[in-house]
KEKOL-657187 format. One line per field, with one value per residue (C-alpha): residue number from 1; chain; x, y, z. Coordinates in nm, 3 decimals, decimal comma, always signed. Example, Ala and Ser with C-alpha at 12.3 -4.5 7.8 and 13.67 -1.06 7.14 Angstrom:
REM residues 2
num = c(1; 2)
cadena = c(A; A)
x = c(+1,230; +1,367)
y = c(-0,450; -0,106)
z = c(+0,780; +0,714)
***
This chain:
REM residues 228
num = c(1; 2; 3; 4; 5; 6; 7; 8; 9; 10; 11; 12; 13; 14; 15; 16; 17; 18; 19; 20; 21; 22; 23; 24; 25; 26; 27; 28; 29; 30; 31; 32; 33; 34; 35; 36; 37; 38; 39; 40; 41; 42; 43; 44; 45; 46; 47; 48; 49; 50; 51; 52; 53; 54; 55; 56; 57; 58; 59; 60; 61; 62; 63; 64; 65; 66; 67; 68; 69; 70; 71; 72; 73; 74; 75; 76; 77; 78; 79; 80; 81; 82; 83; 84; 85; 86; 87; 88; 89; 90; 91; 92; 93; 94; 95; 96; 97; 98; 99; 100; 101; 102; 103; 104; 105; 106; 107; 108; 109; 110; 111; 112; 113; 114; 115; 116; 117; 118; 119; 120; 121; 122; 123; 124; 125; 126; 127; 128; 129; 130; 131; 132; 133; 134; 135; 136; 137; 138; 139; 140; 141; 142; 143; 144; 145; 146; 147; 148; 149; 150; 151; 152; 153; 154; 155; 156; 157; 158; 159; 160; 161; 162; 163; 164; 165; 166; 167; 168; 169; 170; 171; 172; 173; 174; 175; 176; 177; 178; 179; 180; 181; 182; 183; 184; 185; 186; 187; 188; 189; 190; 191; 192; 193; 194; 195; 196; 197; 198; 199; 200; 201; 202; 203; 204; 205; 206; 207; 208; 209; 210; 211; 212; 213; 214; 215; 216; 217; 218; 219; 220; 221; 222; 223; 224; 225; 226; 227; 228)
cadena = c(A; A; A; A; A; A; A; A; A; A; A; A; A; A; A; A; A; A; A; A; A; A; A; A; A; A; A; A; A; A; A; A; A; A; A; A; A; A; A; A; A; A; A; A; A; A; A; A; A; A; A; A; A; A; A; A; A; A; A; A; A; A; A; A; A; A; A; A; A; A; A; A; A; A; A; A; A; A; A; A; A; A; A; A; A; A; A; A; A; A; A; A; A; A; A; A; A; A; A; A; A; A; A; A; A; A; A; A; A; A; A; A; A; A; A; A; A; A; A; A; A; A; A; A; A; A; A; A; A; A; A; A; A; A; A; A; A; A; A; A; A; A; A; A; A; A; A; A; A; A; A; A; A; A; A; A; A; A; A; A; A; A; A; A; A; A; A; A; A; A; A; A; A; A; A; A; A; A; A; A; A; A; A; A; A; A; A; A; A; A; A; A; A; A; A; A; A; A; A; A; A; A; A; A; A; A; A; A; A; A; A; A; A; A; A; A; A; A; A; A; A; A; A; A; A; A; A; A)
x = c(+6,169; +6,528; +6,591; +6,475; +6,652; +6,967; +6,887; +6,849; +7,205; +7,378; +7,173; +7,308; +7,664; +7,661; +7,505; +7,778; +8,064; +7,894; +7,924; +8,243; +8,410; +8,222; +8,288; +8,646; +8,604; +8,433; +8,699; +8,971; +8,706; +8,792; +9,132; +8,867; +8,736; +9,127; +9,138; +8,833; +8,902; +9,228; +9,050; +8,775; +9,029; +9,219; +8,951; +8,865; +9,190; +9,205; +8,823; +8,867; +9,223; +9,108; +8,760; +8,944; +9,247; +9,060; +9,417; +9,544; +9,296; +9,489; +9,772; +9,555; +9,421; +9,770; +9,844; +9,535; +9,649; +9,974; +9,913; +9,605; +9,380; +9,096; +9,059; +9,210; +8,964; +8,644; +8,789; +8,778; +8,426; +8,305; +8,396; +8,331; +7,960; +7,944; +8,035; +7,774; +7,490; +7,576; +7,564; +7,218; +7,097; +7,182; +7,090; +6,710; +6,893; +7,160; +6,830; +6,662; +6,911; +6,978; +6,614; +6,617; +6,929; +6,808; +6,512; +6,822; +6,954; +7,097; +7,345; +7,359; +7,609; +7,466; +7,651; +7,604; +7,764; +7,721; +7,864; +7,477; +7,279; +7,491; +7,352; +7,018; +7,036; +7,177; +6,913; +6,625; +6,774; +6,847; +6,635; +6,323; +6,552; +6,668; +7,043; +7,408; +7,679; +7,930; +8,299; +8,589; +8,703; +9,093; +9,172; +9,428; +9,326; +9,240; +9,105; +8,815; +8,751; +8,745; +8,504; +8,244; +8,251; +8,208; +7,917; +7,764; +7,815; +7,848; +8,211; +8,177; +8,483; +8,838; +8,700; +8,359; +8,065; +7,708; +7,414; +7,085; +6,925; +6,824; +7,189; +7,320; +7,327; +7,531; +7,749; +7,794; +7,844; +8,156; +8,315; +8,241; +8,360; +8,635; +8,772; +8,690; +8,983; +8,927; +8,565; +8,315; +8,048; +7,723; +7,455; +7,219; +7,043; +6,950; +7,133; +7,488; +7,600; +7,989; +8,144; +8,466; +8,776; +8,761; +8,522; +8,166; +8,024; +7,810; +7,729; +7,421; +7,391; +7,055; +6,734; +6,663; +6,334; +6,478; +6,707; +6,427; +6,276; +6,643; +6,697; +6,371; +6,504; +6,825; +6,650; +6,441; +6,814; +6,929; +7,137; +7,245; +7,146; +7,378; +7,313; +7,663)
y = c(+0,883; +1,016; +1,075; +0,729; +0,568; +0,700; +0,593; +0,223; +0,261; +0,383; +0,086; -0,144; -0,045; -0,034; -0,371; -0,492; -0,300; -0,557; -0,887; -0,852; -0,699; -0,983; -1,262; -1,164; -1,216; -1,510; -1,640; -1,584; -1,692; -2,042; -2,081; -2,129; -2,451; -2,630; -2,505; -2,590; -2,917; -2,906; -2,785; -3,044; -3,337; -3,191; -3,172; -3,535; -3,662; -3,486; -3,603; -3,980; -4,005; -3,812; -3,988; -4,334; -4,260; -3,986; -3,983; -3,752; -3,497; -3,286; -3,268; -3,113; -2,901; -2,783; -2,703; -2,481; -2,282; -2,273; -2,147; -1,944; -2,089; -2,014; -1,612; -1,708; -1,921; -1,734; -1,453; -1,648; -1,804; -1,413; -1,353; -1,692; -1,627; -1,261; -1,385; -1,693; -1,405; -1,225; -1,496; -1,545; -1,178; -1,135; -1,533; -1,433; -1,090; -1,339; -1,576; -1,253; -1,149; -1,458; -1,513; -1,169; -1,219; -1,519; -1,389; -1,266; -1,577; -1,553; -1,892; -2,272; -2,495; -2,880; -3,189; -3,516; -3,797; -4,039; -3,913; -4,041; -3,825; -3,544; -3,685; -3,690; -3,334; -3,160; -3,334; -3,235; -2,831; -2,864; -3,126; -2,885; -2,531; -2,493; -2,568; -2,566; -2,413; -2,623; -2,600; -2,732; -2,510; -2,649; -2,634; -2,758; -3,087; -3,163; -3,496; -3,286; -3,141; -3,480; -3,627; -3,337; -3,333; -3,688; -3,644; -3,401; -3,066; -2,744; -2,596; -2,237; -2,166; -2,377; -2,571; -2,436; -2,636; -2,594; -2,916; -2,968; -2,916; -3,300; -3,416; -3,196; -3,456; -3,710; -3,392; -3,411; -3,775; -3,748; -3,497; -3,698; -4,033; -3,936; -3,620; -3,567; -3,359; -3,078; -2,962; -2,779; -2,524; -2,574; -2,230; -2,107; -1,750; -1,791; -2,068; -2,135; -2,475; -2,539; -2,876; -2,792; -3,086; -3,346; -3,211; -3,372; -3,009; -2,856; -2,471; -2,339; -1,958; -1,881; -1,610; -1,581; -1,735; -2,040; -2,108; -2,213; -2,468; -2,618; -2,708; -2,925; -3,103; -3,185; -3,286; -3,535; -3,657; -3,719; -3,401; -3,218; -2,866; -2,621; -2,338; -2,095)
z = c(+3,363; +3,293; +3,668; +3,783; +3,440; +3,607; +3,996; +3,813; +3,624; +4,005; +4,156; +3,942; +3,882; +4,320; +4,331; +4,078; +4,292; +4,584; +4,416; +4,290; +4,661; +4,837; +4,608; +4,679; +5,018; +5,003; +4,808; +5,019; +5,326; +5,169; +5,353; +5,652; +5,541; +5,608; +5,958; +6,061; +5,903; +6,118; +6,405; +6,386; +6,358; +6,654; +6,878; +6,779; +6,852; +7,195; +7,302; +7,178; +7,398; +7,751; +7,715; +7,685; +7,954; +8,191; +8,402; +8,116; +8,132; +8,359; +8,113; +7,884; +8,190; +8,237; +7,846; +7,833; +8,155; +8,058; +7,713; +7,786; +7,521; +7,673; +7,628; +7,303; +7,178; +7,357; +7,120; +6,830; +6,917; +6,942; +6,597; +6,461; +6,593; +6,459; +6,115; +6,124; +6,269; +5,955; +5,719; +5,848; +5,859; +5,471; +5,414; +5,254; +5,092; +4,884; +4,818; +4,668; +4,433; +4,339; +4,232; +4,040; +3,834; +3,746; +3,522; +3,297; +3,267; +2,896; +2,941; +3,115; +3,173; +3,150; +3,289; +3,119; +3,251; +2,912; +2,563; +2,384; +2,620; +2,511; +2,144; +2,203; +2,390; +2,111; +1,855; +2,082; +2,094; +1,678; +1,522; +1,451; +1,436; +1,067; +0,961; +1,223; +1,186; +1,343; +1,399; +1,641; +1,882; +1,876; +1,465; +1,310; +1,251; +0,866; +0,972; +1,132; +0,833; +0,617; +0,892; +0,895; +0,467; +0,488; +0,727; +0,442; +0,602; +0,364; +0,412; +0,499; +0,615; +0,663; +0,958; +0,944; +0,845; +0,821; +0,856; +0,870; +1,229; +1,209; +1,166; +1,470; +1,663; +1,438; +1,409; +1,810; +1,838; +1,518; +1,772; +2,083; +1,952; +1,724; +1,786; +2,169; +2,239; +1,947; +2,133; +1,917; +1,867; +1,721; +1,688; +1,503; +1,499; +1,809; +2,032; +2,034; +2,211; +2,356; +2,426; +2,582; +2,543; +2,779; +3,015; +3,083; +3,021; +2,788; +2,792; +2,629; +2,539; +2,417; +2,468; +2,857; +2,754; +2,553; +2,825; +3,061; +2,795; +2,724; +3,068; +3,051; +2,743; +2,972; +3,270; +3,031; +2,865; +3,215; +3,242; +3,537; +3,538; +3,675; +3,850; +3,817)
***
């Protein structure tokens, strides 16, 4: 047990060494996408004007001779081709670890794309679950404070409040209609829900388990369900 406990830990910390080198990469492999967006306009420009005037085709017969873009871009096709073999070869490895990491899955990020579906998320996650503890994430503002008295909440803190589960979702709309630039936090024991400021964006950080059945609730709201 203890020597296959510590194979696990080497596995993992290896596999971790992996994602971050090659998310490096891959990050820096974005530069790619402008000059192939370069190249592909190029290559449009030349085809549309020696396809329409074929008398100019032996300019551009003389430019590649002269310039000797041929061996130069046979080189690049080699490597271009090497690098899309590879992305294929590890294609159903990426889809595999994907599919593992996912059963740990201990937070979601939801995109709502009205301010009342965002409502009617956050009263089907709280309605049932027991009292909120809500609070802004910019303070500051005493007018936030005023508004979530007013709404009844318990003041637990300077700009911390707790509510019933079943008014979590008046809670959301105060902060989405009147103070949509402060964001908030709403948990419980168990699920803690973050609206960041003026972003259609929710994140949810809950019990790998929980998780699964809150992404049905946003589906049902109209939510899109992100996968990052």
């Amino acid at each position: 047990m203890e020597e296959e406990l510590g194979r696990l830990k080497d596995a993992l910390r290896r596999l971790q060494m992996g994602i971050y080198y090659l998310n490096t990469y891959l990050r820096e492999s974005f530069e790619m996408k402008s000059t192939l967006e370069s190249l592909e306009q190029a290559f449009k420009d030349y085809r549309e004007i020696v396809e329409r005037m074929p008398d100019l085709d032996g300019v551009a017969e003389n430019y590649v001779r002269e310039q000797d873009l041929l061996p130069v871009f046979k080189e690049m096709k080699a490597r271009y081709d090497a690098i899309a073999n590879l992305m294929r070869k590890y294609a159903e490895l990426i889809d595999e670890i994907d599919a593992r990491l996912e059963r740990y899955r201990s937070y979601r990020y939801y995109m709502f794309s009205e301010d009342d579906s965002v409502a009617r998320f956050v009263d089907a996650v709280f309605s049932s679950r027991g009292d909120v503890t809500v609070k802004p994430l910019i303070v500051g503002d005493e007018k936030i404070a005023e508004a979530l008295q007013k709404a009844g909440g318990e003041q637990i803190a300077r700009f911390t409040f707790r509510f019933p589960g079943d008014r979590a979702s008046n809670v959301a709309d105060t902060f989405l209609r009147d103070f949509s630039s402060a964001g908030f936090t709403m948990e419980d024991h168990e699920i803690r829900l973050t609206w960041k400021p003026d972003i259609s964006v929710l994140r949810v950080d809950a019990p790998k388990d929980k998780i699964f059945e809150i992404d049905e609730i946003a589906r049902r709201v109209g939510a899109t369900v992100l996968s990052v």
